[in-house]
VMD Tcl script that builds the backbone (N, CA, C; Angstrom):
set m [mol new atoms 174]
animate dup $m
set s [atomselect $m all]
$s set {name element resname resid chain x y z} {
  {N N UNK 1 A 96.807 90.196 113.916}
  {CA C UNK 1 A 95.985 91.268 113.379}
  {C C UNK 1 A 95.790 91.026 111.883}
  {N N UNK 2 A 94.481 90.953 111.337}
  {CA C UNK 2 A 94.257 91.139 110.032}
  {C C UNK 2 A 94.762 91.796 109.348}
  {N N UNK 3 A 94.808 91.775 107.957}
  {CA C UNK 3 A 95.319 92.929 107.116}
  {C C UNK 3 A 94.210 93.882 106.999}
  {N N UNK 4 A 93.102 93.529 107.017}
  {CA C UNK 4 A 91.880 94.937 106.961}
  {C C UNK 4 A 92.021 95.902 108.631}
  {N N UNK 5 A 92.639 95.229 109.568}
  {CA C UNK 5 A 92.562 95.901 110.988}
  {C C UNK 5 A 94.208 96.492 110.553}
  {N N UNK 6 A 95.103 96.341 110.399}
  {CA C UNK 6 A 95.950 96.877 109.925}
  {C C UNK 6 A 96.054 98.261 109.462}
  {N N UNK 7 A 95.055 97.686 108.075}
  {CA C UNK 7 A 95.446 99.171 107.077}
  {C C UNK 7 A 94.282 100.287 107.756}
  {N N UNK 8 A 93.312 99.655 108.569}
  {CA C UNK 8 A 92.122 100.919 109.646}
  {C C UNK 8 A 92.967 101.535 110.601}
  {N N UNK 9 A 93.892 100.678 111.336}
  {CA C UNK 9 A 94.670 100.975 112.319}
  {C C UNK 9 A 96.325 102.182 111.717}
  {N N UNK 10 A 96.747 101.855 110.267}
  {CA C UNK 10 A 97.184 102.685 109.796}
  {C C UNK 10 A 96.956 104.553 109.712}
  {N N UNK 11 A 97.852 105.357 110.042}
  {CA C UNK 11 A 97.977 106.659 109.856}
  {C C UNK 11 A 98.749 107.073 108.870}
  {N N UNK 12 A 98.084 107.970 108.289}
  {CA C UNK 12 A 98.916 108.581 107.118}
  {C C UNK 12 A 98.688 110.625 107.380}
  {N N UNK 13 A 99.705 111.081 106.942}
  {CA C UNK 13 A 99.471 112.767 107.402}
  {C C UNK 13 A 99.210 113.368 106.167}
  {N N UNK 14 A 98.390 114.846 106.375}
  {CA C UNK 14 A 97.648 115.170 105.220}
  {C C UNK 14 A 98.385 115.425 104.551}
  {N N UNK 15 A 98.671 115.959 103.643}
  {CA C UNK 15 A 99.595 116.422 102.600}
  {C C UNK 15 A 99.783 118.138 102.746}
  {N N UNK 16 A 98.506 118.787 103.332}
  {CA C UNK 16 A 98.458 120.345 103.680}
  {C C UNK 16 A 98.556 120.628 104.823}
  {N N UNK 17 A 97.634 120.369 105.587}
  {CA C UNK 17 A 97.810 120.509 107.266}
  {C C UNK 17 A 98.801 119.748 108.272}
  {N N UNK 18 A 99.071 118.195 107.441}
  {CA C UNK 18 A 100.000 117.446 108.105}
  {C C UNK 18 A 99.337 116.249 109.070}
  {N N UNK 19 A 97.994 116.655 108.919}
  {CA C UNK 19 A 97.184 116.312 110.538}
  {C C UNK 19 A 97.099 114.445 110.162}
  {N N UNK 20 A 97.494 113.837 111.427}
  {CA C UNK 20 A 97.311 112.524 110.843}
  {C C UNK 20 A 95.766 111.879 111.289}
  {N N UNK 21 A 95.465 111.214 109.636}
  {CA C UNK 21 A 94.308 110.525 110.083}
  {C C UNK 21 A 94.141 108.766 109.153}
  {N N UNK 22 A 93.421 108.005 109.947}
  {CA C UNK 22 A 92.991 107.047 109.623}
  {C C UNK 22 A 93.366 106.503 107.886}
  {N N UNK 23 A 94.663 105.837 107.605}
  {CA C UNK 23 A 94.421 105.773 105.892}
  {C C UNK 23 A 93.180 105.053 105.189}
  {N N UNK 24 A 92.343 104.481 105.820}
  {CA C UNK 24 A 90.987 104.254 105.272}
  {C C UNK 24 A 90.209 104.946 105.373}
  {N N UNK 25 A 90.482 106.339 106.117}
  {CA C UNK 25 A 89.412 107.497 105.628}
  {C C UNK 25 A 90.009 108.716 105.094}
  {N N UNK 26 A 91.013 108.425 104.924}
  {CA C UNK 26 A 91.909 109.560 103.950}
  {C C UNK 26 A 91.492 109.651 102.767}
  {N N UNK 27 A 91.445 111.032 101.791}
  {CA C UNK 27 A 91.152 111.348 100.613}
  {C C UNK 27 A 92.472 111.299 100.271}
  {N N UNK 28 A 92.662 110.971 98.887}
  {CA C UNK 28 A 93.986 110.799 97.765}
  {C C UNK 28 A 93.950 111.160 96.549}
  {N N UNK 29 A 94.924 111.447 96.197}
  {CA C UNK 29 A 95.578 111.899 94.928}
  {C C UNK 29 A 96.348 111.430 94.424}
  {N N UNK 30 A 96.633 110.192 93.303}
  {CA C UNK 30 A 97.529 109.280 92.973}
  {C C UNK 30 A 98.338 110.941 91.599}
  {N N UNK 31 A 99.690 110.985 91.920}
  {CA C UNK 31 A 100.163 112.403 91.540}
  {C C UNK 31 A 101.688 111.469 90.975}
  {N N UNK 32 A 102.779 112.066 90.254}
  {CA C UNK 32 A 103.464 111.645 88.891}
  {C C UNK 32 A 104.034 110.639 90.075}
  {N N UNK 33 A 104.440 111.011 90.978}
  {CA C UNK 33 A 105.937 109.776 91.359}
  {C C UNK 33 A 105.411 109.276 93.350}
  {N N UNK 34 A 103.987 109.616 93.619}
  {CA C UNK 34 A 103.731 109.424 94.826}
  {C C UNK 34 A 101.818 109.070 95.161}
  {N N UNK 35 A 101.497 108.913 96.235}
  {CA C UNK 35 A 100.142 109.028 96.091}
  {C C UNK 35 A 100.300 110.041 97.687}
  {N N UNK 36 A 99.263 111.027 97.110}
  {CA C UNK 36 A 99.137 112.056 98.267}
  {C C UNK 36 A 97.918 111.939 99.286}
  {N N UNK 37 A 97.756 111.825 100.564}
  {CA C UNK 37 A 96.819 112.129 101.282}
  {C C UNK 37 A 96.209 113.061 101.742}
  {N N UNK 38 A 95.098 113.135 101.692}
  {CA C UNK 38 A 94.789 114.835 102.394}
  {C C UNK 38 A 93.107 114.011 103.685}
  {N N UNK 39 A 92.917 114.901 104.880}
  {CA C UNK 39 A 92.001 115.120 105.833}
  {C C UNK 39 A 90.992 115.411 105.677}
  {N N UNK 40 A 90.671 116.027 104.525}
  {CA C UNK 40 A 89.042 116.163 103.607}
  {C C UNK 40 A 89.438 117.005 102.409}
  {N N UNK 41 A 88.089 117.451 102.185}
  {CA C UNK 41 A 87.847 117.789 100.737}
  {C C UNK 41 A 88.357 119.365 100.850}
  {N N UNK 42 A 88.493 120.071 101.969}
  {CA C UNK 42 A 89.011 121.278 102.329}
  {C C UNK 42 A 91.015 121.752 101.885}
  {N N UNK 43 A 91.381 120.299 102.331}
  {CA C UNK 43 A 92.879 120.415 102.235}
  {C C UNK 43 A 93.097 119.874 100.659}
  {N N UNK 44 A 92.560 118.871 100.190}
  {CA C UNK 44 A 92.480 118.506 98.816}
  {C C UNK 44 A 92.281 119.660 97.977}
  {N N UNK 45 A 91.359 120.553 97.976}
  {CA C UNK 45 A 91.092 121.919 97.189}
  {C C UNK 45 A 92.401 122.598 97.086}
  {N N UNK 46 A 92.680 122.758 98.490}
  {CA C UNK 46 A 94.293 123.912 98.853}
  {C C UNK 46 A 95.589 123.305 97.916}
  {N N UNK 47 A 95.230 121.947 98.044}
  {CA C UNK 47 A 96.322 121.351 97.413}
  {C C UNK 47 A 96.076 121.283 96.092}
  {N N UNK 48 A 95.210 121.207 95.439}
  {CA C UNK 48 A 94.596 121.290 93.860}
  {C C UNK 48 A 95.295 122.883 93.516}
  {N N UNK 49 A 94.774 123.535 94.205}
  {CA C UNK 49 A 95.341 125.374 93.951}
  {C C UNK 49 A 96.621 125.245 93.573}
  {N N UNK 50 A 97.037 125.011 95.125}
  {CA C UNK 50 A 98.611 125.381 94.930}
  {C C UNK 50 A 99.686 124.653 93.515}
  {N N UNK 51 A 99.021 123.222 93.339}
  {CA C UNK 51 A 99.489 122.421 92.498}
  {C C UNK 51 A 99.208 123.291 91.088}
  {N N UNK 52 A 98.078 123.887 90.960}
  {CA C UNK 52 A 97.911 124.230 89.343}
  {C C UNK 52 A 98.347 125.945 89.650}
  {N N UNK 53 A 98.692 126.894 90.388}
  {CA C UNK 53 A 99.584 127.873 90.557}
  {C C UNK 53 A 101.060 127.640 90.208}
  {N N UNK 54 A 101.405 126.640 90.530}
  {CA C UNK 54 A 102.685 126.258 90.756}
  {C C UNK 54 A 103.507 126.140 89.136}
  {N N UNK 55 A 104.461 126.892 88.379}
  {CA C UNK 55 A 104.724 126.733 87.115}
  {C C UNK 55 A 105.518 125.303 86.659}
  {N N UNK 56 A 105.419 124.981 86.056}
  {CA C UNK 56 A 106.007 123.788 85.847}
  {C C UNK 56 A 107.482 123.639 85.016}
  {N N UNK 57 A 108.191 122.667 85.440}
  {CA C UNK 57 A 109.512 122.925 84.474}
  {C C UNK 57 A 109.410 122.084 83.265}
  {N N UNK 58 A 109.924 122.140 81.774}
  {CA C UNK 58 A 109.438 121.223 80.950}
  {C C UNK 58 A 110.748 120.832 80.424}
}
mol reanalyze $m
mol bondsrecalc $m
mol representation Tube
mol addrep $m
């Protein structure tokens, strides 16, 4: 198997819903210590919210 059939054939789970999909059609968020996946632009938003709600420790 190729490395391009590989990383198509790869699953990654959203980061909000959990739902696993395709990591070449996953949306991302490269974030301080990980890179996050999300299922569309719907769970990416939720996760934008919650992230800038969220207080931070300094």
């Amino acid at each position: 198997m190729s490395k391009k059939q590989t990383s198509e054939a790869e699953l990654v789970k959203c980061e909000v819903c959990l739902k696993e999909v395709p990591a070449s059609a996953a949306e991302h968020s490269e974030t301080d210590d990980y890179v996050a996946h999300f299922c569309g632009l719907e769970c990416y938003q939720q996760w934008r919210k919650k992230k800038a709600d969220t207080p931070r420790d300094n």
